[in-house]
C-alpha positions in Angstrom: 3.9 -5.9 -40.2 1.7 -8.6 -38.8 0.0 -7.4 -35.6 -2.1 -10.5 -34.4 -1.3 -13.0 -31.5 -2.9 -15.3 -30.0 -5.3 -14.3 -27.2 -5.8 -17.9 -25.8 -1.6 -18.4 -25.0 -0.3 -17.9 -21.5 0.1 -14.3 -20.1 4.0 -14.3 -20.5 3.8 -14.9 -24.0 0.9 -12.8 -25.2 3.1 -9.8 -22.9 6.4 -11.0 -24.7 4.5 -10.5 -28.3 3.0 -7.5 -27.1 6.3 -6.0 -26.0 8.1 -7.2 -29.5 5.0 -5.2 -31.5 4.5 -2.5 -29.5 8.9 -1.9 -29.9 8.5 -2.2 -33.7 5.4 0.5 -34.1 7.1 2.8 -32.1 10.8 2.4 -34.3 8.6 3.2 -36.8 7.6 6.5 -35.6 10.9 8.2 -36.0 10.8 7.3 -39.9 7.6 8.6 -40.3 7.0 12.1 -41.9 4.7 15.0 -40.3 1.7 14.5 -39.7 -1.0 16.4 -41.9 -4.2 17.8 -39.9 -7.4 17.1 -42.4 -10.1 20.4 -42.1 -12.8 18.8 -44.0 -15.9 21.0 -43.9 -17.9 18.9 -41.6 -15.5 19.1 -38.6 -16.4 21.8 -36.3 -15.0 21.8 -33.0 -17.4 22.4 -30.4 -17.1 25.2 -28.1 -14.3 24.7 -25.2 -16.0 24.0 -22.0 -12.2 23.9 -20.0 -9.0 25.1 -21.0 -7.4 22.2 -19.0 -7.3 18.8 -18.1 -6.3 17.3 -14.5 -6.5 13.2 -15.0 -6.0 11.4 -11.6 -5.0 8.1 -12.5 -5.9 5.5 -10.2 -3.5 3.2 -12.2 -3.9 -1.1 -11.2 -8.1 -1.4 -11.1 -9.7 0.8 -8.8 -12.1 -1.8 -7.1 -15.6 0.3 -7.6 -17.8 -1.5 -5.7 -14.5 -0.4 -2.7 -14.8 3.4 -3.7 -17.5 4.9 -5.6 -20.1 2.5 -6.3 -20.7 1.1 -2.6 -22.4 -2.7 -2.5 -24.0 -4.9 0.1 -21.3 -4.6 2.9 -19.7 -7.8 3.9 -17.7 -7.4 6.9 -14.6 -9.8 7.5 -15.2 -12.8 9.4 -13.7 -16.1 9.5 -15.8 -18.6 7.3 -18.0 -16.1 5.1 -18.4 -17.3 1.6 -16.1 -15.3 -0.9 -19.0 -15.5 -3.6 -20.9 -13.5 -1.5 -18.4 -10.2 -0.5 -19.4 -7.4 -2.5 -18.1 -4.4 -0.7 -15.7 -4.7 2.1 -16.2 -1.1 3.2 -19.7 0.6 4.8 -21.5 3.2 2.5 -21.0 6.9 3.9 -23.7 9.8 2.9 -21.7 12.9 0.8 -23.3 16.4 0.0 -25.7 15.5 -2.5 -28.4 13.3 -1.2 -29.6 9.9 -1.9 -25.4 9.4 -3.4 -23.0 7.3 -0.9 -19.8 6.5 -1.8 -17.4 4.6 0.3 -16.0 4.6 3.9 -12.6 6.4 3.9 -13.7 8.8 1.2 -15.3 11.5 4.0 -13.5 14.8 2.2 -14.2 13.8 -1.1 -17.9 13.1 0.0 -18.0 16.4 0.8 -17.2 17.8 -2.3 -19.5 15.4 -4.5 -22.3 18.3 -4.7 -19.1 19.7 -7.6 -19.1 16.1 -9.3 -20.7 14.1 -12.0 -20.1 10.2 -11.3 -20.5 7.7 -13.6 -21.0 4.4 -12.8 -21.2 2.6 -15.9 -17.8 2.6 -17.4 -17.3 -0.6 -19.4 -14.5 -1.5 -20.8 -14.0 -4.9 -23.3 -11.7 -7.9 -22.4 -8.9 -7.6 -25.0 -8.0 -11.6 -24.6 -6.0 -12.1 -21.8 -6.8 -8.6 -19.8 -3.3 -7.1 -19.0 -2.8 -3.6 -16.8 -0.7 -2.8 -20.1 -3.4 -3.3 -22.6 -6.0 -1.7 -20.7 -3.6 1.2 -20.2 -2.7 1.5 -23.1 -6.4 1.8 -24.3 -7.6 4.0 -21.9 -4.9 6.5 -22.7 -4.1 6.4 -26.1 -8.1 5.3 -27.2 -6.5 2.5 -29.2 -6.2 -1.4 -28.8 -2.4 -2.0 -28.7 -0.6 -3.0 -30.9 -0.8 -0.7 -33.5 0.6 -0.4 -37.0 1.7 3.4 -35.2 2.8 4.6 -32.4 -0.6 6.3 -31.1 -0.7 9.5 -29.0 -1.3 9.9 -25.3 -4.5 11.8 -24.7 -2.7 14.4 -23.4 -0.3 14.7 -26.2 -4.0 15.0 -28.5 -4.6 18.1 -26.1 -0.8 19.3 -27.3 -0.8 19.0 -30.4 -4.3 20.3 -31.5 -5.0 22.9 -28.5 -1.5 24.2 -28.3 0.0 25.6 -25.3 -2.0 27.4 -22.8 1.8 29.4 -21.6 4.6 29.3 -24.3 6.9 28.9 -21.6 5.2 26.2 -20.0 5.1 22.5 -21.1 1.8 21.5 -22.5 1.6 17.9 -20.6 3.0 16.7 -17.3 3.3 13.6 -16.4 3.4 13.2 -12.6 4.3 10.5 -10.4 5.5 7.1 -12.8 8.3 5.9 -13.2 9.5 4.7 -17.0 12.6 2.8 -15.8 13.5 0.2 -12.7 9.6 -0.9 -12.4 7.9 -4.0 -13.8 6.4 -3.8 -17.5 8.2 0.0 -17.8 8.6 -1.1 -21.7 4.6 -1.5 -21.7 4.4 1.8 -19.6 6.7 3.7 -21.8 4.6 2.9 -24.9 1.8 4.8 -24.3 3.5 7.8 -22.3 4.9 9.1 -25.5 3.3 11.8 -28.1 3.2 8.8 -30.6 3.7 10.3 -34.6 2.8 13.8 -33.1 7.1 14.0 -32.3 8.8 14.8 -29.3 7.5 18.2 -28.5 4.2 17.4 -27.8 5.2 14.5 -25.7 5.2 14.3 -21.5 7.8 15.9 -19.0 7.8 13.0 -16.6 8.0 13.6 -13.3 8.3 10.5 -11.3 8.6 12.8 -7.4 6.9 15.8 -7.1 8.8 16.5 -4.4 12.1 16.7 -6.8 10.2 18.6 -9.8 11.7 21.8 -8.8 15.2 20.1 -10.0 13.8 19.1 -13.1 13.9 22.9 -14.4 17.2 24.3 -13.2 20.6 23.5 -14.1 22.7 21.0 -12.2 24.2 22.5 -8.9 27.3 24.1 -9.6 26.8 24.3 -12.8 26.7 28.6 -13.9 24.8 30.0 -16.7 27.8 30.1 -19.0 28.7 26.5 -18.5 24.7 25.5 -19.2 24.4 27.2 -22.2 27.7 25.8 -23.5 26.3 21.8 -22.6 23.0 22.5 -24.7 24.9 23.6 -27.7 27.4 20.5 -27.1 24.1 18.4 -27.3 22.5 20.2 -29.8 25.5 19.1 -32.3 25.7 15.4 -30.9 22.2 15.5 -32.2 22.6 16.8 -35.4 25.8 14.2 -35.8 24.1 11.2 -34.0 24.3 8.1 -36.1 20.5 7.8 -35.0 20.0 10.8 -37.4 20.2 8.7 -40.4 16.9 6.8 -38.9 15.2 9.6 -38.3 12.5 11.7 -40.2 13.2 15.7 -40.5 9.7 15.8 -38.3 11.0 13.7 -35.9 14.3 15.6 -35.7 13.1 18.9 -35.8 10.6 18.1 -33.0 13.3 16.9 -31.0 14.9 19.9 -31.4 11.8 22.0 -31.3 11.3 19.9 -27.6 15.0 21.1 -26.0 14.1 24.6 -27.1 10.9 24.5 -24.8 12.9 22.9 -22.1 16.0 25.3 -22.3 13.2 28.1 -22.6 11.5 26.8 -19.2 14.8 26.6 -17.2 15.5 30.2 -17.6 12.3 31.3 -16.7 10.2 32.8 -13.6 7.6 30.2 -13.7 9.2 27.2 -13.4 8.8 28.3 -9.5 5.4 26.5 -10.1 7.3 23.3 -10.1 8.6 23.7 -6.0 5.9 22.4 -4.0 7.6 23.7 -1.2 7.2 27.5 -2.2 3.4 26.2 -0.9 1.9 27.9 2.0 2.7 24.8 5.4 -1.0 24.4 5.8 -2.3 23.9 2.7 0.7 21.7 1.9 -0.1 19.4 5.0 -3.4 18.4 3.4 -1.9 17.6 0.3 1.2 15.5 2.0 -0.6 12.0 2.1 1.8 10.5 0.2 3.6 10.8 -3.5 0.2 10.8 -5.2 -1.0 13.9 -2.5 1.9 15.8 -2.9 1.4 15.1 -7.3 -2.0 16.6 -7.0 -0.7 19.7 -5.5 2.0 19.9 -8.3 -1.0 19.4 -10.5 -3.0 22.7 -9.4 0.2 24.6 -9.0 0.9 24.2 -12.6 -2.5 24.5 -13.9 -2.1 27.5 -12.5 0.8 28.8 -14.4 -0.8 27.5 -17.7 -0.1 23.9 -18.4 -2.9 22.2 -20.7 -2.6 18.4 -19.2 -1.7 16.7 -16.5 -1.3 13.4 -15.1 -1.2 12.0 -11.8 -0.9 8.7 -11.1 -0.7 6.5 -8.1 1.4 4.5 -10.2 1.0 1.1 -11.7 4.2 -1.1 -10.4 2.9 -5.5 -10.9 1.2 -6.3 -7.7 1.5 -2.7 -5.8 -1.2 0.0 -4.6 -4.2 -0.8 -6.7 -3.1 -4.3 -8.6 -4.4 -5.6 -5.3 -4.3 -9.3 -6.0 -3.7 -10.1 -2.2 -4.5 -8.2 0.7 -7.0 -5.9 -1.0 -9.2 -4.1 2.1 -5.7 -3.5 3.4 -4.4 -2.0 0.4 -7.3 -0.1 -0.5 -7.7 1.4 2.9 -4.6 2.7 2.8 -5.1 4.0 -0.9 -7.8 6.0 0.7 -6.0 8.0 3.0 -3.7 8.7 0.4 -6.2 10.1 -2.3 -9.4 11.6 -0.5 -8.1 14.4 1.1 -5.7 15.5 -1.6 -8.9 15.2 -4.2 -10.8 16.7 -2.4 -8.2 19.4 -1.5 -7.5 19.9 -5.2 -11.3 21.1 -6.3 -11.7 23.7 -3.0 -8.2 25.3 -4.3 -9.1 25.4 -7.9 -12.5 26.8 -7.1 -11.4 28.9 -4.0 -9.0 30.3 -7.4 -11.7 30.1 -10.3 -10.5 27.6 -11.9 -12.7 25.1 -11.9 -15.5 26.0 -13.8 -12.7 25.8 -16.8 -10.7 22.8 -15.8 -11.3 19.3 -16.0 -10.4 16.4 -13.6 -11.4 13.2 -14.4 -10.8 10.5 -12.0 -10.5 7.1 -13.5 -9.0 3.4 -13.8 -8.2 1.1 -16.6 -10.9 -1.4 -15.0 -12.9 -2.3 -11.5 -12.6 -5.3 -9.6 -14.4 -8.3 -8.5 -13.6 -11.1 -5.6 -14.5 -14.3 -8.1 -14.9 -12.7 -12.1 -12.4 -12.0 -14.4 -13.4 -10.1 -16.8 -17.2 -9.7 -17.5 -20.0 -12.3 -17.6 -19.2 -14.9 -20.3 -15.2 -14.0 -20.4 -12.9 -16.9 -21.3 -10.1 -14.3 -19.9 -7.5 -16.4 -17.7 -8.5 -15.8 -13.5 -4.9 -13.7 -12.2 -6.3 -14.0 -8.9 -3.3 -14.8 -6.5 -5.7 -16.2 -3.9 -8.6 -18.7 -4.6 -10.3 -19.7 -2.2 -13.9 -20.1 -1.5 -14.2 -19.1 1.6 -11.9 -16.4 4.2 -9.8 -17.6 6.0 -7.3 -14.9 6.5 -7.3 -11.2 5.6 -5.3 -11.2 3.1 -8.4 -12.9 1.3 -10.5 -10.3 2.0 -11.0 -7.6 -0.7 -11.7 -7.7 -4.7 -9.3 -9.2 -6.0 -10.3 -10.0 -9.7 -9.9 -7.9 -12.8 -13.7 -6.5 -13.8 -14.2 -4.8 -16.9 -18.0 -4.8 -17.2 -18.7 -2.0 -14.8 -16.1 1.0 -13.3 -16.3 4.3 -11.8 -15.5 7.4 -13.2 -15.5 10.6 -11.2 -15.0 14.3 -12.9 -15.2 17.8 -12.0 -15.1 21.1 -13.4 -14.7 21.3 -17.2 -18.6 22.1 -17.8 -19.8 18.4 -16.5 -22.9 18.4 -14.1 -22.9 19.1 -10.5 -24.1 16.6 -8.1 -24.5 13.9 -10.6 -24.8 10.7 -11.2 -25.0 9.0 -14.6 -25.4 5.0 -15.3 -25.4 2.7 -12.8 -24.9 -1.0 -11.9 -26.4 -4.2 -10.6 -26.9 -4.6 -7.0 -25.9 -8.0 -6.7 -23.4 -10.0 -8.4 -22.5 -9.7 -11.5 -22.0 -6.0 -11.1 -22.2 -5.0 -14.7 -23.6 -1.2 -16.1 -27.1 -1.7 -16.2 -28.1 1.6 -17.5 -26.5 4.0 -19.6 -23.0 2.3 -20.4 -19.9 4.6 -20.9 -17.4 2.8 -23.5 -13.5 4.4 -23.5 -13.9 5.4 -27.0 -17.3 7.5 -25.8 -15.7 9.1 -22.9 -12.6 10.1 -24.3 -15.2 11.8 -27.2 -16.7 13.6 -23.9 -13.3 14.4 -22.5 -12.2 16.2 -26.1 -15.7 17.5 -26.3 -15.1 19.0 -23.3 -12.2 20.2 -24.2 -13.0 22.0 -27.6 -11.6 19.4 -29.6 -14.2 17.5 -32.0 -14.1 13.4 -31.9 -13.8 13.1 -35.3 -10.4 15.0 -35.3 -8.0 13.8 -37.9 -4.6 13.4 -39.2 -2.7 11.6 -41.7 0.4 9.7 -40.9 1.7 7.5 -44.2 -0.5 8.6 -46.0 -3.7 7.5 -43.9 -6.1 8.9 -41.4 -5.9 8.6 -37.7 -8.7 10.0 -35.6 -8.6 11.3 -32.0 -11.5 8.6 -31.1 -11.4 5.1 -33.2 -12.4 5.8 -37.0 -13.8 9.1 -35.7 -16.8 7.1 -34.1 -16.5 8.6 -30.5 -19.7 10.2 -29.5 -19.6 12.5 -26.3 -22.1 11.9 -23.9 -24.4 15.1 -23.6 -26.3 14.2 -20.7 -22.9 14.9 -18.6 -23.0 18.7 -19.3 -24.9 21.1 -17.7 
């Protein structure tokens, strides 16, 4: 299968391409045969830190210098140069001194003193720089497309960890939708378990709010009656002319997947999937918004044993974060939707103790920039929607670029310094890592690390190794632990 494109062709087609490859890899999948774990004597896996993983996904380019790494404040005004807006929002103080983060983030200032932040993210161009690709990296560790169909982080946690509650799904993915949306083919190859099979894939939950009728039976529908439908489908299955194009792994984790899912629906837990079983008030300050009520699904199903879950604001072309016009707006609404639910979701899981042994991470699949694409140097195509040199309107105020040179990344819990800040960034434009830069292969070593699972994890799928970080390189960045 020939994998390359070329990076220098118009968005449209290098997406189209993308799409076609990305399609064929993941046909592919359902011939392939088991995967084989390789135990050589060197791997050791270090010692678990968490038991599980909370990743907020701020998905479309959290803006940095608009959230976490606060700039030179450039307040709207008629005529003001565009080169020169850094921030468009005021620094705030938060409990550790000497860090500020941004206006609009006052409750999860307040819980910053539980936090490592790092400021020096990095992540590389890929050509034309597309939400998908970068998405795809950042979950899956691997530049798409691939010759397989590559694991979601969280299905990594699945298949190696196991499950934290038998009855329980291992990973959750809350709050995107995988149909109806632009670039949902792009979307739905990386939200998969990849070779792992089915079983170790995500339970999508686009509305929290309707995850409680995810894991019952359709109304009206008795126990009898259910039972009878999943035997019906069971035997479709078996008989489906798909069969013929699928591997016995790939059946048998299908298979293995509808056991775990009929096993769920006649259980007591599954009550951790109705938010509204929460207590008013605490449900008010999680009630921001889809993304505020998914981070209180999140800790309720921590709670009752699920390994990894996902949040998302979710990506949709040109929506919540993909702020290509009317950034400040956009963003300042994006901040009354996440900071009081973050902020929220550490008090609960540490008012519970479960902190100390979970992880969230808080992350993006770039930053932005009001006049770079990219990273210094970058022959990446500018996406901006707006260019203009100086503002005029407000819709031209806010960053609006794709930056890849220097992001944000917030965690806490999971063993990970308290009060913390690691790497940082230039003061004035370009705003790349000056110190201490974090690549996505490092910190998804750190994130495993974290998690018990070594970097250099292996398996082998037709007959050749694939490793948890890229060629097993991944180093996890000690410094971040206490």
């Amino acid at each position: 299968m020939n994998l390359e494109f070329d990076t220098q062709a118009p968005t449209s087609i290098v997406r189209r391409d993308f799409i076609k490859q990305l399609a064929a890899a993941g046909t592919a999948a359902w011939m392939t045969g088991a995967p084989q774990m390789v135990k050589g004597a060197a791997l050791q896996h270090p010692q678990a830190k968490a038991d599980a993983c909370i990743l907020l996904w701020m998905a479309g380019g959290m803006a940095a210098p608009e959230t976490f790494d606060p700039k030179r404040y450039v307040p709207f005004e008629k005529g003001v140069e565009v080169a020169k807006m850094l921030s468009t929002f005021p620094a705030i103080d938060t409990a550790v001194d000497g860090v500020k983060i941004c206006q609009g983030l006052e409750n999860i200032a307040q819980v910053m003193d539980r936090a490592t932040l790092i400021r020096s993210a990095v992540q590389p161009d890929l050509g034309s720089i597309l939400h998908s690709r970068h998405q795809y990296h950042w979950h899956t560790g691997y530049v798409p497309p691939q010759t397989v169909a590559c694991p979601h982080i969280g299905s990594w946690m699945a298949k190696v960890l196991g499950s934290r509650n038998a009855v329980m799904p291992s990973f959750v993915n809350i709050g995107q939708r995988l149909e109806g949306v632009g670039e949902s083919e792009e979307l739905k190859a990386f939200t998969t378990a990849g070779f792992f099979g089915s079983e170790y894939g995500p339970m999508n939950l686009p509305y929290p709010e309707d995850a409680a009728t995810s894991v019952r039976p359709p109304k009206g529908m008795d126990a009898g009656r259910f039972a009878s439908r999943d035997k019906l489908f069971r035997k479709l299955v078996d008989q489906s002319p798909q069969r013929d194009y699928m591997s016995d792994h790939q059946q048998q984790s299908l298979i293995r997947s509808m056991n775990n899912a009929y096993r769920l629906l006649s259980s007591k837990e599954r009550e951790a999937f109705d938010i509204t079983l929460e207590p008013k008030e605490n449900y008010a300050k999680y009630d921001t918004g889809r993304f505020g009520r998914g981070c209180l699904l999140a800790r309720r199903l921590v709670e009752a044993g699920v390994r990894f879950v996902e949040v998302t604001t979710e990506y949709v072309p040109f929506f919540q974060w993909d702020t290509h016009k009317d950034g400040h707006t956009t963003v300042e609404g994006l901040h009354k939707e996440m900071d009081l639910p973050i902020a929220t979701l550490v008090r609960d899981l540490e008012e519970r103790g479960l902190l100390d042994r979970t992880l969230i991470v808080l992350a993006s699949e770039f930053s932005r920039d009001a006049i770079m694409e990219g990273k210094p140097g970058s022959n990446a195509n500018d996406q901006a929607t707006f260019k203009v040199e100086r503002l005029e309107e407000m819709k031209h105020y806010g960053l609006h670029r794709h930056f890849t040179a220097g992001t944000s990344v917030v965690m806490f819990g999971g063993g990970v310094k308290k009060g913390f800040v690691y790497g940082e960034t230039a003061d004035e434009r370009p705003l790349v890592a000056t110190k201490n830069p974090v690549s996505v292969m490092d910190l998804h070593a750190t994130i495993m690390t974290a998690m018990g699972i070594s970097p250099k994890t292996e398996y082998l799928i037709e007959g050749r190794p694939f490793y948890v970080t890229e060629d097993g390189k991944g180093k996890a960045v000690a410094d971040l632990f206490a």
